[in-house]
C-alpha beads as a LAMMPS data file, in Angstrom:
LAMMPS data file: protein, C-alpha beads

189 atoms
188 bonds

1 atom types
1 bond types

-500.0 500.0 xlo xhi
-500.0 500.0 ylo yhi
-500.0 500.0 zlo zhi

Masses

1 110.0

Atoms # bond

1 1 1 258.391 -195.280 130.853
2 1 1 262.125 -196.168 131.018
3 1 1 264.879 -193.530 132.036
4 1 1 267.116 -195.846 131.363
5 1 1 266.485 -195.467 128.010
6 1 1 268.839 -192.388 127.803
7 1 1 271.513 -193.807 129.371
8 1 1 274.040 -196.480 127.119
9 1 1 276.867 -197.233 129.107
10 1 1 279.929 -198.867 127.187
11 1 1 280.546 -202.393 128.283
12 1 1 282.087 -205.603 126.479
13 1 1 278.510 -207.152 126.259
14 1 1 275.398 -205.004 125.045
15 1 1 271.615 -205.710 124.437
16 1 1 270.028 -203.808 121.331
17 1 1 267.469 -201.681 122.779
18 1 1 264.506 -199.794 120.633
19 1 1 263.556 -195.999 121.824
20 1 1 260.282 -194.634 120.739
21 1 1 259.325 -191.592 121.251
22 1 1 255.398 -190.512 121.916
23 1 1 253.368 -187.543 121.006
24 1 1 249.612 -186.691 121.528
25 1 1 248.811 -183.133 119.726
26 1 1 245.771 -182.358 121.860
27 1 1 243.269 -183.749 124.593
28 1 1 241.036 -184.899 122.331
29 1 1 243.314 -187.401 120.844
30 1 1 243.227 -189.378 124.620
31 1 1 241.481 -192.439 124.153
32 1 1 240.499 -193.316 127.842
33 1 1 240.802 -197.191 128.807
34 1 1 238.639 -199.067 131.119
35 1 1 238.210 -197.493 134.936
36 1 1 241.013 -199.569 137.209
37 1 1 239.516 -202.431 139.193
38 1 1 240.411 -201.031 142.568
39 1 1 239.824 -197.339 143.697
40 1 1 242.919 -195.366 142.810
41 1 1 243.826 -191.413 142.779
42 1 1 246.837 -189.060 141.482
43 1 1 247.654 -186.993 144.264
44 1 1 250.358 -183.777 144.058
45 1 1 253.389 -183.994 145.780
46 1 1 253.888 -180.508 146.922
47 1 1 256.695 -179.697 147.703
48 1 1 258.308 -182.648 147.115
49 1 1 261.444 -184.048 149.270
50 1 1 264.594 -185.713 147.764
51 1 1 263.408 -188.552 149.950
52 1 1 259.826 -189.250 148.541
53 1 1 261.494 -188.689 145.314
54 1 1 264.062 -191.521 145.324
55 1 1 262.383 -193.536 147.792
56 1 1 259.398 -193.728 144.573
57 1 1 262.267 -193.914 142.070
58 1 1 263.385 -197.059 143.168
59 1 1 260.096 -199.015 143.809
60 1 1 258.362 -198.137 140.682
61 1 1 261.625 -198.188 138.408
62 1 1 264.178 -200.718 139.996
63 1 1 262.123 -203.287 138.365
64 1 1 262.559 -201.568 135.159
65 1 1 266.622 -200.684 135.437
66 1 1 265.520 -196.586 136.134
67 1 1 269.061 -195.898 136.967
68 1 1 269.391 -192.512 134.771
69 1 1 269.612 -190.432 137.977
70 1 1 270.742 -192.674 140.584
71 1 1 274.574 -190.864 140.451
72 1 1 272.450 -187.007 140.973
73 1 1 273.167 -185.651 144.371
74 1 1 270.594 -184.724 146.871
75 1 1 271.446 -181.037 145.852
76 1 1 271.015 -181.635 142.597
77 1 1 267.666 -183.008 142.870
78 1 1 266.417 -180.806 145.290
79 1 1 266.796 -178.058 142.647
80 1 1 265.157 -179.922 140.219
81 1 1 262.634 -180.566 141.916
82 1 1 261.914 -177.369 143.155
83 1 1 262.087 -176.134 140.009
84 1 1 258.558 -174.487 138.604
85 1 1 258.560 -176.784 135.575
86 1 1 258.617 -179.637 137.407
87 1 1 255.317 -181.702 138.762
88 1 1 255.383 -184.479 140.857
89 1 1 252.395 -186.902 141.597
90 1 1 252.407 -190.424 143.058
91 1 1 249.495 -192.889 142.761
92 1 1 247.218 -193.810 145.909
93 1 1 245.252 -196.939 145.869
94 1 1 242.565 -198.902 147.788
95 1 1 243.637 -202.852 147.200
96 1 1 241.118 -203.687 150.372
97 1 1 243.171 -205.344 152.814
98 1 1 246.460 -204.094 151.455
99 1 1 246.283 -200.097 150.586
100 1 1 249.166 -198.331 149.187
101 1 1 249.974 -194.430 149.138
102 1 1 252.918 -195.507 146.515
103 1 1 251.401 -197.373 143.785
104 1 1 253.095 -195.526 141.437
105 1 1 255.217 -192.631 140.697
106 1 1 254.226 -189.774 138.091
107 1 1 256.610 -186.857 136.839
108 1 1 255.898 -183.837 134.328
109 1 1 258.337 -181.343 132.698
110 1 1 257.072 -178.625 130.994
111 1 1 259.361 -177.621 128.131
112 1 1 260.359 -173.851 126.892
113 1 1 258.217 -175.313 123.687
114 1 1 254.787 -175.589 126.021
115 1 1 255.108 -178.868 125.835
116 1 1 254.550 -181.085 128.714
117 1 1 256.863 -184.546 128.941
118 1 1 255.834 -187.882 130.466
119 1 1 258.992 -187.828 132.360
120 1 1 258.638 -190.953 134.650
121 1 1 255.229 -192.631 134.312
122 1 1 254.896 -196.207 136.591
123 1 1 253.029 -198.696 138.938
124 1 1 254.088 -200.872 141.618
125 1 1 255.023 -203.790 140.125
126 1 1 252.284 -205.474 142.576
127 1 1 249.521 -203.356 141.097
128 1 1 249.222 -205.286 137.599
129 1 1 246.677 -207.029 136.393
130 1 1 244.335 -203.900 137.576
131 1 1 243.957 -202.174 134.848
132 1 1 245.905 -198.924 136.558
133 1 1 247.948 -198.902 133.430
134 1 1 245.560 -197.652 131.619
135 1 1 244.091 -195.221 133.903
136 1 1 247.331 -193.646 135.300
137 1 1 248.211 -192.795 131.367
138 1 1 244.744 -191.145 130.801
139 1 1 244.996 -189.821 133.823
140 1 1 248.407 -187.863 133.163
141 1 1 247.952 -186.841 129.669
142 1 1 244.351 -184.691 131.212
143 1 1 247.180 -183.243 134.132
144 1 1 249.458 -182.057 131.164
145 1 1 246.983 -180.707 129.321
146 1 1 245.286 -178.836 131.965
147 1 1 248.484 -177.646 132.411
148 1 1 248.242 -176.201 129.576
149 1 1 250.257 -178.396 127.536
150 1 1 250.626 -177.359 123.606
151 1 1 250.871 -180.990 123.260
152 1 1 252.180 -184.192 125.575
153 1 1 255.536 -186.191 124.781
154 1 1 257.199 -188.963 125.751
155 1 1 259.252 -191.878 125.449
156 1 1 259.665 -195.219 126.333
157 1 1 261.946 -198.166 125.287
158 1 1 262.389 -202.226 125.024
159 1 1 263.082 -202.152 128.585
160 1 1 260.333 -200.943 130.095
161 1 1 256.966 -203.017 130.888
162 1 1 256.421 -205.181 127.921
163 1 1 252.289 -203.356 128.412
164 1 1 254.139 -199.861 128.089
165 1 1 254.179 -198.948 124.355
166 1 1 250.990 -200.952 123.576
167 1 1 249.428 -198.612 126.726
168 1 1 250.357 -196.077 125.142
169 1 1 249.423 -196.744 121.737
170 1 1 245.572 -197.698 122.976
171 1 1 245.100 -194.463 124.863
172 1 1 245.897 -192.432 121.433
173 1 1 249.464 -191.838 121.764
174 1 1 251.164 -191.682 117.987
175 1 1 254.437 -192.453 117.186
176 1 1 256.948 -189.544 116.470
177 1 1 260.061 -191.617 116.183
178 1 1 261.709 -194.619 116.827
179 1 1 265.754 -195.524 117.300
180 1 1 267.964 -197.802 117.930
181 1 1 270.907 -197.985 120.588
182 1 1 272.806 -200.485 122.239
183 1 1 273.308 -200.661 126.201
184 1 1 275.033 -203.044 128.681
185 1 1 272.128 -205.261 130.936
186 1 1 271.963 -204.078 134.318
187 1 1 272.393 -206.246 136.961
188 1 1 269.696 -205.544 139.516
189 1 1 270.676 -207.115 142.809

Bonds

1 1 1 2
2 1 2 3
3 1 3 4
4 1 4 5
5 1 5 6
6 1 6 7
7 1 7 8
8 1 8 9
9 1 9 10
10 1 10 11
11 1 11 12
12 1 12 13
13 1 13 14
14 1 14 15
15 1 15 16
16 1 16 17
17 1 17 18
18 1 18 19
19 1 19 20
20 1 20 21
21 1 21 22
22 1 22 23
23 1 23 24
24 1 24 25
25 1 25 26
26 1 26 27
27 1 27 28
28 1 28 29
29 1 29 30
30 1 30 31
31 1 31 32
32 1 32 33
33 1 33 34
34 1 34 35
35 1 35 36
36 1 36 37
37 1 37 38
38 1 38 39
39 1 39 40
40 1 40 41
41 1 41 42
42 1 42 43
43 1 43 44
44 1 44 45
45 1 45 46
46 1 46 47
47 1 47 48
48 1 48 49
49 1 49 50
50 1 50 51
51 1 51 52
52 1 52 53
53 1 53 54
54 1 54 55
55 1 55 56
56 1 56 57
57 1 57 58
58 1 58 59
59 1 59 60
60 1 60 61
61 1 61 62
62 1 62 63
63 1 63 64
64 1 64 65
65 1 65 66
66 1 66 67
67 1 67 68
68 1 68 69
69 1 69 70
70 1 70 71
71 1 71 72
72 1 72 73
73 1 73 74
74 1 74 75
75 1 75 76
76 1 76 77
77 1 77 78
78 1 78 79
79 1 79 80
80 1 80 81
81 1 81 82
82 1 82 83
83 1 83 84
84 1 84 85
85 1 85 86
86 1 86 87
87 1 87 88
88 1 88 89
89 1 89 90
90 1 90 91
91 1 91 92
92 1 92 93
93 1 93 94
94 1 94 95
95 1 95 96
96 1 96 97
97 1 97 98
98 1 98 99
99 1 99 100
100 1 100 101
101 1 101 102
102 1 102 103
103 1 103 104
104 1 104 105
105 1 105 106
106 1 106 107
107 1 107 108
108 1 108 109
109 1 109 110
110 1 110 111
111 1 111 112
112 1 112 113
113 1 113 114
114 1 114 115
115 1 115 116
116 1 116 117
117 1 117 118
118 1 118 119
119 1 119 120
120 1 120 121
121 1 121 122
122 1 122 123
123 1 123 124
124 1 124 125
125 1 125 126
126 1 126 127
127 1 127 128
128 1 128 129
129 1 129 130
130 1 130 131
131 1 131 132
132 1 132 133
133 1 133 134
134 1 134 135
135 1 135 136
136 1 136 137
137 1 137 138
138 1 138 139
139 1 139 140
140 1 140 141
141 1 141 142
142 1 142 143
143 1 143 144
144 1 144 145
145 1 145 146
146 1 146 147
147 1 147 148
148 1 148 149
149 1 149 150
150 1 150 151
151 1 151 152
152 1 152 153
153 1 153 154
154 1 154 155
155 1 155 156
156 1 156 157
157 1 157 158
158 1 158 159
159 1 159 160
160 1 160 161
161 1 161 162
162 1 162 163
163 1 163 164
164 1 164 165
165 1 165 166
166 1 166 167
167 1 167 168
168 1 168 169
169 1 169 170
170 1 170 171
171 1 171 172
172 1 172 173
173 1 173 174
174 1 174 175
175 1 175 176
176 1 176 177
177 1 177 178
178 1 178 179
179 1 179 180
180 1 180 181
181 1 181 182
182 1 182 183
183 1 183 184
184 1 184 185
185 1 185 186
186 1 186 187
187 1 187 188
188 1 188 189
């Protein structure tokens, strides 16, 4: 999913970019893809730090201009993340001779609503082609509804991972809305 997709700063030059936004009405709906290649788990970050937090931030999103909370202060996203609403889960995999306790970054809101948003959902750019796409998708939407969702949400946008939106279209997702915005390209250095 793309953060950035809430954020259109004004500049001279602009890309049109396409929002959708993603709704599953109950656990039933998930259609689960194909088990990953490699041995993978979601693990809990409890509590989570400010540092774990960005230090996942940037390697799952850079890639995918996540910059939406890049100007919060450490303060600011301490509470957040402190906050009982908020869940925080990274990805752990088993690659063989290269294993990785960041292979991707997982956050959940719940909403005043009972629902539960897909917040930041991403792998390690490294980890394609491993069918953890699919997996880490099925494997949020069963954490949100054992959290007792009332349903899962969320959206992504023409600048995330061009595997996003048809991920989540395959795994039972439906489409709630779609819109149209325009943005200035970020430069990622």
């Amino acid at each position: 999913m793309s953060p950035t997709c809430d954020s259109a700063p004004s500049h001279p030059q602009t890309i049109e970019v396409t929002r959708t936004y993603l709704d599953m009405a109950a656990l039933a709906q998930l259609i689960p893809g194909a088990p990953p290649s490699v041995v993978a788990a979601l693990e809990r970050i409890d509590p989570a730090t400010v540092h774990q937090w960005r230090a996942l931030y940037r390697q799952i999103g850079a890639p995918w201009q996540w910059h939406d909370r890049d100007a919060w202060t450490d303060s600011a996203l301490a509470a957040h993340l402190t906050r009982p609403d908020i869940r925080l889960f990274r990805v752990v995999a088993d690659l063989g001779d290269q294993s990785s306790d960041a292979a991707g970054f997982l956050e959940l809101e719940r909403h005043p609503d009972g629902s539960v948003e897909i917040v930041y959902l991403g792998l390690d750019r490294r980890l394609h082609g491993h069918r953890l796409g699919a997996w880490l998708v099925s494997a949020a939407v069963r954490v949100a509804f054992a959290w007792d969702a009332a349903r899962v949400w969320l959206h992504t946008c023409t600048l995330d991972a061009p595997a996003a939106l048809p991920n989540y279209l395959a795994r039972g997702f439906l489409v709630a809305r779609a819109e149209t915005y325009h943005t200035s390209p970020v430069t990622l250095g």
